[in-house]
C-alpha positions as CSV (number, residue, x, y, z in Angstrom):
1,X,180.5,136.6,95.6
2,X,178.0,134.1,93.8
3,X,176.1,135.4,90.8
4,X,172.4,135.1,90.5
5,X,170.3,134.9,87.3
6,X,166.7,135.1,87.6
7,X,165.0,133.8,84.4
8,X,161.3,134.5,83.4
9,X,158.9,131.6,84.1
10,X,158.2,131.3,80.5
11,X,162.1,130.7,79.6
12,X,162.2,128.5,82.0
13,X,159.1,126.6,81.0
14,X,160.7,126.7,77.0
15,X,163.9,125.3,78.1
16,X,161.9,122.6,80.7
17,X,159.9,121.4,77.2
18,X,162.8,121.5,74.9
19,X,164.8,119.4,77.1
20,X,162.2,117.0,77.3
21,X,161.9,116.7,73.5
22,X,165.3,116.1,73.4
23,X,165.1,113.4,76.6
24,X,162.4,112.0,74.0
25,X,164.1,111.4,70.7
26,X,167.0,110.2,72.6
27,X,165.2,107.2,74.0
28,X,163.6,106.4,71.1
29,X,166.7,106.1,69.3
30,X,168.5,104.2,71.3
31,X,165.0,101.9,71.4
32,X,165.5,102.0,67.8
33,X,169.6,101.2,68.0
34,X,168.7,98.0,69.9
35,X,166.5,96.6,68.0
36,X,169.1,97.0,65.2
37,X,171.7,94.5,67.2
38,X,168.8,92.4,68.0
39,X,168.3,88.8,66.1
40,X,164.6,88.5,66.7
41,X,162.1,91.2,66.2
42,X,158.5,91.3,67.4
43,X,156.6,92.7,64.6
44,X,156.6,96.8,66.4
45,X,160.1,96.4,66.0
46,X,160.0,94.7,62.5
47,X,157.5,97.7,61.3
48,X,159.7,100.3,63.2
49,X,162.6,98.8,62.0
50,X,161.7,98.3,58.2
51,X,159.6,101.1,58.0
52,X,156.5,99.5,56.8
53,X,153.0,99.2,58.1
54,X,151.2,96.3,60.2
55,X,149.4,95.1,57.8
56,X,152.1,95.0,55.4
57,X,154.6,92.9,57.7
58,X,150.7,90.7,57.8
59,X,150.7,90.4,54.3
60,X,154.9,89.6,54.3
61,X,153.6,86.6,56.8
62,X,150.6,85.4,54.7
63,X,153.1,85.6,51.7
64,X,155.8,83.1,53.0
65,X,157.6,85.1,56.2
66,X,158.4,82.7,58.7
67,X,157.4,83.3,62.5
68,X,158.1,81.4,65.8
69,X,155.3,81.9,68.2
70,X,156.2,81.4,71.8
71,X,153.6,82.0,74.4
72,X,152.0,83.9,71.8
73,X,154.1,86.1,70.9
74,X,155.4,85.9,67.5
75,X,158.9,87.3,66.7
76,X,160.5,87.6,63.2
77,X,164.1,86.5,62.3
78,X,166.2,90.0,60.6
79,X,167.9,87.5,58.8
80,X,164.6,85.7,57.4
81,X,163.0,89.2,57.0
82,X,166.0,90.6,54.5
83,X,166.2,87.1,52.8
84,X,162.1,87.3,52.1
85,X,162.8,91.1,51.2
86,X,165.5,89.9,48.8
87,X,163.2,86.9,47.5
88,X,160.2,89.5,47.0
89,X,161.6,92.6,45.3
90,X,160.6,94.2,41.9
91,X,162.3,93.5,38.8
């Protein structure tokens, strides 16, 4: 004979939301995972990635960062990015 658990509506709403959250963060990771692997970067993923503002990663550009438009989208190379990173850092 099957057993049957009724759970309140508000449980059920908690668990709903919680998995959600989880759903979420679990995306965005594996967003963020991907744009590790990836060679070129638009500049969300640069920021994202690097953990620095817009206007920063503007200033970076403006400072000697290469780019490579195409059809207007720029995107950023990881390997120029760390070497201007490199270049760039206090002493």
């Amino acid at each position: 004979m099957p057993l049957t658990l009724e759970l309140p509506d508000k449980f059920y709403k908690e668990l709903q939301d919680s998995m959600k959250a989880c759903y979420i963060h679990a995306v965005e990771e594996a967003r963020r995972d991907v744009a590790i692997t990836k060679d070129y970067l638009t500049i969300q993923e640069a920021t994202k990635l690097y953990g620095v503002s817009r206007n920063t990663f503007t200033k970076w550009t403006g400072l000697g960062l290469p780019f490579y438009k195409v059809e207007g989208k720029r995107f950023y190379s990881r390997k120029e990015i760390n070497n201007f990173i490199k270049e760039h850092q206090s002493k």
